[in-house]
C-alpha positions as CSV (number, residue, x, y, z in Angstrom):
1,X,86.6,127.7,110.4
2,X,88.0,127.6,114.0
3,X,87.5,124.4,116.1
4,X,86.8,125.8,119.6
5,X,87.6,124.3,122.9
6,X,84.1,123.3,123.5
7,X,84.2,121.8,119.8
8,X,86.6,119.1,121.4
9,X,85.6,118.3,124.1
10,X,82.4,117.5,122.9
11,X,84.0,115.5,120.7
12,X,82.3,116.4,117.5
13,X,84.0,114.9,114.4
14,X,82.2,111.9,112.8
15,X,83.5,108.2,111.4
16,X,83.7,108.0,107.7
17,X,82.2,104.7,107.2
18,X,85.6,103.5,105.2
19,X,87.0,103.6,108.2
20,X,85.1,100.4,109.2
21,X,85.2,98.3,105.9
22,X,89.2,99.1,105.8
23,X,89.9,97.6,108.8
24,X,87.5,94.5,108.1
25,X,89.1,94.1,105.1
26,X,92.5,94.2,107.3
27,X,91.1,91.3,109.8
28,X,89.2,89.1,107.2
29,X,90.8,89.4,104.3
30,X,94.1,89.6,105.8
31,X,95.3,91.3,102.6
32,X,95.4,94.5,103.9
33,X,98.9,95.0,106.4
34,X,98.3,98.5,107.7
35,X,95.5,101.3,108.0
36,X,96.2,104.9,108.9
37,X,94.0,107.2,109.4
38,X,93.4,110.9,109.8
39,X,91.2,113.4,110.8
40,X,90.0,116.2,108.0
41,X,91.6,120.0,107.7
42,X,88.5,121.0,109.0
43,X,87.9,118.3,112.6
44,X,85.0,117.4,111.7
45,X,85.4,113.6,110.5
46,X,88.1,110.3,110.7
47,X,89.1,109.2,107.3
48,X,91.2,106.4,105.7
49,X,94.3,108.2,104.7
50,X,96.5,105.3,103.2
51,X,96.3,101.5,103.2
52,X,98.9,99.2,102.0
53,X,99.0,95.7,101.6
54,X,103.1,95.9,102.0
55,X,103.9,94.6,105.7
56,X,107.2,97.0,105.4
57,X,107.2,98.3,108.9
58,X,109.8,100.9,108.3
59,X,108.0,102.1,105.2
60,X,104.9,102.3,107.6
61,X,106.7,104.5,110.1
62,X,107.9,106.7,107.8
63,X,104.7,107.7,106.7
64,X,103.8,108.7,110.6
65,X,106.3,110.4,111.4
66,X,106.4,112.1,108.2
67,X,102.6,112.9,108.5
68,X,101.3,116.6,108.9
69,X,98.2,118.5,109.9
70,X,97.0,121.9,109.8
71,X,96.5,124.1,112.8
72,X,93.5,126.4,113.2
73,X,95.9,129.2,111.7
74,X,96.5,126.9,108.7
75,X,99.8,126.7,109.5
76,X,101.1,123.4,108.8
77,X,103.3,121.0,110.9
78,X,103.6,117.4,112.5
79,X,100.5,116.0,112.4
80,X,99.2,113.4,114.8
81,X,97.6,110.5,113.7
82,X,95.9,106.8,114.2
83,X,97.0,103.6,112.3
84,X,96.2,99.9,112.9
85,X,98.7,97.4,111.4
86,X,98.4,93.6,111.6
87,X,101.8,92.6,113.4
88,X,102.9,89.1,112.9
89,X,105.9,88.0,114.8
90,X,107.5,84.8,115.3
91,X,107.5,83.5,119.8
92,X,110.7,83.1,121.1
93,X,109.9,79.4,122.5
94,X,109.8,78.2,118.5
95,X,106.1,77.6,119.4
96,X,104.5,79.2,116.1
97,X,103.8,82.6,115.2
98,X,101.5,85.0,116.0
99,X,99.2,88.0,114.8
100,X,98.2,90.9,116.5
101,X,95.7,93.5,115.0
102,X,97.4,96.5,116.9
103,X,96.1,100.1,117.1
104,X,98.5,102.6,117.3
105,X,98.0,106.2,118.2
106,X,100.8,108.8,116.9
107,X,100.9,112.0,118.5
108,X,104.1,113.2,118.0
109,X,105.7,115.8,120.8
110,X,106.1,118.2,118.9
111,X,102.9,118.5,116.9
112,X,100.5,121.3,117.5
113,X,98.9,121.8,120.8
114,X,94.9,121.7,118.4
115,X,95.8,118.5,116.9
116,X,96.9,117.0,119.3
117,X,94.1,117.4,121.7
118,X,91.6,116.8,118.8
119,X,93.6,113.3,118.0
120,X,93.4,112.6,121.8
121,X,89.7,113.6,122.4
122,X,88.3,111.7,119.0
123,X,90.8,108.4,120.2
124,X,88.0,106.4,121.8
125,X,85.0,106.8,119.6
126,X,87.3,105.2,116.3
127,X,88.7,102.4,118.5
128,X,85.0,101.8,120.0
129,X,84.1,101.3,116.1
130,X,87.1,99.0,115.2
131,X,85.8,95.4,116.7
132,X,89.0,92.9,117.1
133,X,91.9,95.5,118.1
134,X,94.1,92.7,120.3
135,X,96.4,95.2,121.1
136,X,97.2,99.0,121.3
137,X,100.0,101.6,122.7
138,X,100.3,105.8,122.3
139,X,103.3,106.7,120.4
140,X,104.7,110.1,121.1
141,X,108.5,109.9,119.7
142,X,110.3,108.0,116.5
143,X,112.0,105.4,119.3
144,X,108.3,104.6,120.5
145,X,107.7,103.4,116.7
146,X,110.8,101.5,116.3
147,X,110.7,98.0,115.2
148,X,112.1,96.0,118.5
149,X,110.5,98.6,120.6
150,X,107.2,97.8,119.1
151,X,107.5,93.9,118.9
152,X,108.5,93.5,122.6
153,X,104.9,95.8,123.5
154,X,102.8,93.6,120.8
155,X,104.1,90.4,122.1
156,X,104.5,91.4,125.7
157,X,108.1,89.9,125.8
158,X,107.5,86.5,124.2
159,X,108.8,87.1,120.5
């Protein structure tokens, strides 16, 4: 089924509810390290797509830029997508540590033009349901997801 223009901008996927537990399992619990999420073949509804309770951040960001999506052809090819990942970094000043729930949202430049604006259009309604997000950034290229690119945005210069 095609997704039409008017599809997206009406924003008409849906919030699987797992979506929500996952990540208050992630801020509670604090068991949970990362959440990444996807939208279904068909655009029509935000699931859970992985979580992992390994803090490995390059493991992590292999799994977005590795991720894929199908176009409204059904060709297949970089896929977009939206994680969340509970970063814990050490200050500069010796004065603790600190953690960040931080929402990231992958659209890699060279993904398809339909997932892409579907990823974009859909953006606000998952964070609006995610309540504690300290922190958040778009993420468009493999250096924007690099470890000391994405400490010095988390901690705003201070780790």
């Amino acid at each position: 089924m095609a997704i039409s223009i008017r599809d997206i901008h009406l924003n008409r996927c849906s919030i699987s509810p797992d979506c929500v537990s996952k990540f208050n399992e992630l801020k509670l619990n604090k068991k949970i390290k990362y959440i990444i999420y996807k939208l279904t073949d068909d655009y029509k509804e935000i699931v859970v797509e992985e979580t992992s309770e390994d803090g490995d951040w390059e493991a992590f960001r292999e799994k977005l830029v590795n991720a894929q999506s199908k176009s409204k052809t059904g060709k297949v090819g970089k896929g977009p997508r939206y994680a969340v990942y509970d970063f814990n970094y050490d200050l500069a000043s010796g004065e603790g540590s600190r953690s960040k729930i931080t929402f990231i949202a992958w659209s890699p430049d060279d993904a398809g033009i339909q997932p892409k604006m579907v990823y974009a259009s859909s953006k606000d309604a998952l964070k609006r349901s995610l309540n504690g997000i300290a922190t958040e950034f778009q993420a468009n290229d493999e250096d924007d997801i690099e470890y000391q690119s994405v400490l010095a945005k988390v901690s705003k210069g201070l780790a």
